[in-house]
C-alpha positions in Angstrom: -51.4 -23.8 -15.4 -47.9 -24.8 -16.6 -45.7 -21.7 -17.6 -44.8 -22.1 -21.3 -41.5 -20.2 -21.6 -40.6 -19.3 -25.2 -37.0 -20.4 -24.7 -34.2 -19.5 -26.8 -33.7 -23.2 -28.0 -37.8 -22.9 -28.5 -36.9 -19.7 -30.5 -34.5 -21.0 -32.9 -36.8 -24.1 -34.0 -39.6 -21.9 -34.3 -37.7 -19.5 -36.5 -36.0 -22.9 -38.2 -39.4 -23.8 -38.7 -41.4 -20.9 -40.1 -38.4 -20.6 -42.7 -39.1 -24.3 -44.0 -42.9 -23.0 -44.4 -42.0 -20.2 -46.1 -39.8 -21.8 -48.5 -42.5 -24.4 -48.9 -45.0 -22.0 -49.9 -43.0 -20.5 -52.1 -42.3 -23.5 -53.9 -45.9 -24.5 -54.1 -46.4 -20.7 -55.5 -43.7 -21.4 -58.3 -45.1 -24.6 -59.3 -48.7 -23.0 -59.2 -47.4 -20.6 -61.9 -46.1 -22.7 -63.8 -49.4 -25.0 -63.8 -51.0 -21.8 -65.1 -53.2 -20.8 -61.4 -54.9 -17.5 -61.0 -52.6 -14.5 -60.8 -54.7 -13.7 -57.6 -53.8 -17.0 -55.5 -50.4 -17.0 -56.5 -50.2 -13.2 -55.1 -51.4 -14.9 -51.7 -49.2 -17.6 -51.6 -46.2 -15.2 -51.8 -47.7 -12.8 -49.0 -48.1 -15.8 -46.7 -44.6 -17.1 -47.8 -43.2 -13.4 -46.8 -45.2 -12.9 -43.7 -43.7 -16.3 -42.7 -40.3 -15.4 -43.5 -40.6 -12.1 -41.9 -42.0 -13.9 -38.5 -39.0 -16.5 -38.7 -36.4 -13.8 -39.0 -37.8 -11.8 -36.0 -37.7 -15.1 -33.7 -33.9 -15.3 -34.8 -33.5 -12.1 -33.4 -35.8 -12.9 -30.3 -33.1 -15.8 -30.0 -30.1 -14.0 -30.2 -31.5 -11.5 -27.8 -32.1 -14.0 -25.1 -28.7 -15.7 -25.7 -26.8 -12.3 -24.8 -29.4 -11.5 -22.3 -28.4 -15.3 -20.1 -24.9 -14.6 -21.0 -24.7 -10.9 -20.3 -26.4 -12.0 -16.1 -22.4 -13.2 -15.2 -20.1 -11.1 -14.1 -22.1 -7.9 -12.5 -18.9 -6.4 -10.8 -17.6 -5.6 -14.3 -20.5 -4.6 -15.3 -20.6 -1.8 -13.2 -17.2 -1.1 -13.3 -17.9 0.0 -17.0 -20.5 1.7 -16.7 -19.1 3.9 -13.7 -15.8 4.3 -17.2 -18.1 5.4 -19.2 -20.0 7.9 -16.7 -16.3 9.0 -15.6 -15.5 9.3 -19.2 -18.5 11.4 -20.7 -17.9 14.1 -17.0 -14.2 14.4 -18.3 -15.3 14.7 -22.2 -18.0 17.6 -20.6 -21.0 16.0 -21.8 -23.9 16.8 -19.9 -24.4 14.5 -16.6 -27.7 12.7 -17.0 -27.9 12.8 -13.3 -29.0 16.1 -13.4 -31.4 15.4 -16.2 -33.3 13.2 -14.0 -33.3 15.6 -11.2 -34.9 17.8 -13.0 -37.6 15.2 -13.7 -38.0 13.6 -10.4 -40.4 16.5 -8.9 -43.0 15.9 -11.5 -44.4 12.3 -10.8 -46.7 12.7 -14.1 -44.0 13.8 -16.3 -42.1 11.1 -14.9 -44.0 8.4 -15.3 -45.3 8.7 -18.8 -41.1 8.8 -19.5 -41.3 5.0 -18.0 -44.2 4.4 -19.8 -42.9 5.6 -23.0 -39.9 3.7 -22.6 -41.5 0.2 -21.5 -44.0 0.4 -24.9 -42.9 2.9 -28.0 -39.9 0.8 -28.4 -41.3 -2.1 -29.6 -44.5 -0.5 -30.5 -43.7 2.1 -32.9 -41.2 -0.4 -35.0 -43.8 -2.6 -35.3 -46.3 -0.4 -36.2 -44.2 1.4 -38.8 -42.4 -2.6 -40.4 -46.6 -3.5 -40.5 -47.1 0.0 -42.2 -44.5 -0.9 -45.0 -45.0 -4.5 -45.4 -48.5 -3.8 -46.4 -48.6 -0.5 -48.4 -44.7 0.0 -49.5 -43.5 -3.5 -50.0 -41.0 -2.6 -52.6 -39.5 -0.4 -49.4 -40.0 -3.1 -47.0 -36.6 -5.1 -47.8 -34.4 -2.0 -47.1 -35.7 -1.0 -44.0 -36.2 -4.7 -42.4 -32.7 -5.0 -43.6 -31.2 -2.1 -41.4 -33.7 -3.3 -38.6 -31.9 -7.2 -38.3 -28.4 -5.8 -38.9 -28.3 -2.8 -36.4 -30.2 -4.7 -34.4 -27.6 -8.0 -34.4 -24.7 -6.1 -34.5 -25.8 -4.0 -30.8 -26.5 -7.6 -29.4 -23.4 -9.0 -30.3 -21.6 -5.7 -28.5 -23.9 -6.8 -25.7 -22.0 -9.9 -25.0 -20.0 -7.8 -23.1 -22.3 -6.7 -20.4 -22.5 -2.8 -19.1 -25.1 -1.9 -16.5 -27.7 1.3 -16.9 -27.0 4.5 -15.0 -30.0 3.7 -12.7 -28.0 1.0 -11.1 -25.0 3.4 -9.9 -26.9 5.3 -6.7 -23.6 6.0 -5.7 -23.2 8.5 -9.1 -26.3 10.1 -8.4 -28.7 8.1 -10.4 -32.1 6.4 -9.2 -34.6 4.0 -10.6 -37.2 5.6 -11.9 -39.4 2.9 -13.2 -38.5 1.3 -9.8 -39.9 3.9 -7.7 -43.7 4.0 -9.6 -44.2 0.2 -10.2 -43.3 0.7 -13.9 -40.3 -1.5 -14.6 -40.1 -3.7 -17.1 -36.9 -5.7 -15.2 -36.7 -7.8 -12.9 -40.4 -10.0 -13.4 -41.1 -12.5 -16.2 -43.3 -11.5 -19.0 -44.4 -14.5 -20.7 -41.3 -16.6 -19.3 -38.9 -14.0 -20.5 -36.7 -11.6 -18.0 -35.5 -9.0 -19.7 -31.8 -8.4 -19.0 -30.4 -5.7 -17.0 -26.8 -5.5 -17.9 -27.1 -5.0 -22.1 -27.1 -1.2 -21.9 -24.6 -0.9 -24.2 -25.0 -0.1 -27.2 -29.1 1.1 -26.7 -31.0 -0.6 -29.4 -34.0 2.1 -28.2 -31.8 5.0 -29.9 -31.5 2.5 -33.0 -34.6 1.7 -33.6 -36.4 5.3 -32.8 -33.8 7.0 -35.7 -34.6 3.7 -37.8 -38.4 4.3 -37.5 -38.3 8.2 -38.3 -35.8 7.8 -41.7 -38.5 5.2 -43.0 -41.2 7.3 -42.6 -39.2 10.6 -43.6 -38.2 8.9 -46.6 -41.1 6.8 -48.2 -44.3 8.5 -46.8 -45.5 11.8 -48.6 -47.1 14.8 -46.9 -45.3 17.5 -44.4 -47.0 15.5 -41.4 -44.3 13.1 -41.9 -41.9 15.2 -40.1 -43.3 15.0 -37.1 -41.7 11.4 -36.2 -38.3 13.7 -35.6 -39.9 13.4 -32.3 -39.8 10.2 -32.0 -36.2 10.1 -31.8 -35.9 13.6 -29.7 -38.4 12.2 -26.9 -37.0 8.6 -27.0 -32.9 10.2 -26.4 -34.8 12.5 -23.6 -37.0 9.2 -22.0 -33.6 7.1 -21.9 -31.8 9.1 -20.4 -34.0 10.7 -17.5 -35.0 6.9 -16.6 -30.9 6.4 -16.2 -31.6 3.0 -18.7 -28.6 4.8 -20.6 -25.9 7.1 -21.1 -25.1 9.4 -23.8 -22.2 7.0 -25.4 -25.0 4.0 -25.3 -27.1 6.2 -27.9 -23.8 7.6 -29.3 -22.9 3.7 -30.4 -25.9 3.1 -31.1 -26.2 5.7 -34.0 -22.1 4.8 -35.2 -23.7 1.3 -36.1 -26.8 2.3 -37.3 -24.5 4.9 -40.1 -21.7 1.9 -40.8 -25.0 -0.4 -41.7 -26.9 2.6 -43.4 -23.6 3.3 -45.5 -22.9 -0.8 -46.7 -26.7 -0.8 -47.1 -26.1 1.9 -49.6 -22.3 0.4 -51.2 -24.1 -3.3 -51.9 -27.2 -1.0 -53.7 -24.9 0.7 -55.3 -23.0 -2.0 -56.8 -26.4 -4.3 -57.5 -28.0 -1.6 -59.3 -25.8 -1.0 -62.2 -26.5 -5.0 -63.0 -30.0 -4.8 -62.8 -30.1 -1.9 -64.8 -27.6 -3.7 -67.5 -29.5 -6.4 -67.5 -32.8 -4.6 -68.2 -31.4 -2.4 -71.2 -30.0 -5.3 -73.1 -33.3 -6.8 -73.9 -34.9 -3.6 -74.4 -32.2 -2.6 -77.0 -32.8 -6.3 -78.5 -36.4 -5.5 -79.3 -35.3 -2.1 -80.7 -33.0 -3.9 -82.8 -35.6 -6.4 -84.2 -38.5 -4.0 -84.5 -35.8 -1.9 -86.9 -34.9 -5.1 -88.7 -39.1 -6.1 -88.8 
């Protein structure tokens, strides 16, 4: 059988695509309303509109991804030149070496490999389990959150252009392949067509998206249980960095962008909501005005 590879040309017309349908749909939705449909097929028309939206936007990033991921394969010298700066760096700032955080791991196989498990699924798993959990019961939530999800996310693959190799491959520094040594990595073999690249370790998009995750559900669930996704983040920091996928200053960048998009997030809400709030009390005060006048 032929292996279909989901290129990133394939990506960008497939995202080019679902954004037509969506737009479609929703033009079909408007001109349903006006026609005077059901309230109820309407309400379908702009889920399926949204859903394909949401699909196209996350094959945009899937593009960009593999884009930095082709690009980011040259140049491997300098690659490891920087990340032997920024190990050399964090040992003269006094930051713990994660060398010896992975020693401390490496005589406990189990312990071990559920950290390479942990890393190669939660990632992706828990964002997508938590974007699903939003779109479906906190829509009005959704936006924001997806929001910070695209931007952080773009921004850390745009840093990635300039490729930086993991701890795991400096031996020389003390560092070893975990995932390597069990069977567990997810480098190095195609899955579905796509290798994933080596050499895009900085900034970690893994720190991102596990502090991304636990300030959604910290902020729009209810209940104490909530709290417990601070472990998300704790175990995900601890998993990266006993694997040696990446150094402290990977989840340290990581974090920097994620605040800088978290704060413009919350300066272009700032500035919308005054608007919409003008524009709501106008009419309000109108219908005051003629019910006094009535």
């Amino acid at each position: 059988m032929q292996n279909l590879t989901l290129t990133w040309q394939t990506s960008v017309a497939a995202s080019a695509a679902l954004y037509g349908a969506a737009f479609t749909v929703r033009r079909l939705a408007a001109k349903r309303a006006e026609a005077g449909d059901g309230a109820g097929e309407r309400r379908r028309a702009r889920v399926a509109a949204d859903v394909l939206r949401e699909a196209g936007t996350l094959l945009a990033l899937f593009a960009l991804w593999q884009v930095v991921g082709h690009l980011s394969l040259m140049g491997t010298d300098h690659a490891l030149e920087r990340a032997e700066w920024i190990h050399r760096t964090e040992t003269d700032l006094g930051l713990p070496d994660e060398a010896s955080w992975q020693r401390a791991v490496i005589g406990h196989p189990w312990l071990a490999q559920a950290a390479n498990y942990y890393y190669a699924t939660m990632h992706f798993g828990v964002m997508l389990v938590v974007l699903l959990w939003l779109f479906l019961r906190h829509r009005e939530r959704y936006a924001w959150v997806r929001t910070t999800v695209v931007a952080t996310t773009a921004v850390c693959l745009l840093i990635q252009f300039v490729p930086v190799a993991p701890p795991r491959m400096l031996p020389g520094n003390g560092f070893m392949d975990l995932a390597a040594q069990y069977g567990q990595s997810v480098y190095g073999n195609a899955v579905a067509g796509v290798v994933a690249d080596q050499l895009s370790a900085m900034p970690s998009v893994h720190v991102a998206w596990c502090v991304i995750t636990a300030v959604a559900v910290i902020a729009v669930a209810r209940g104490p249980w909530r709290w417990l996704m601070v472990l998300h983040p704790l175990v995900t920091v601890w998993v990266v960095v006993v694997t040696a996928n990446h150094f402290w200053a990977d989840g340290l960048v990581a974090l920097a962008i994620l605040l800088t998009v978290y704060l413009v997030q919350a300066a272009v809400t700032g500035w919308r909501r005054p608007v919409a709030e003008a524009g709501t009390e106008a009419p309000a005060a109108a219908r005051e005005r003629s019910a006094a006048q009535g």
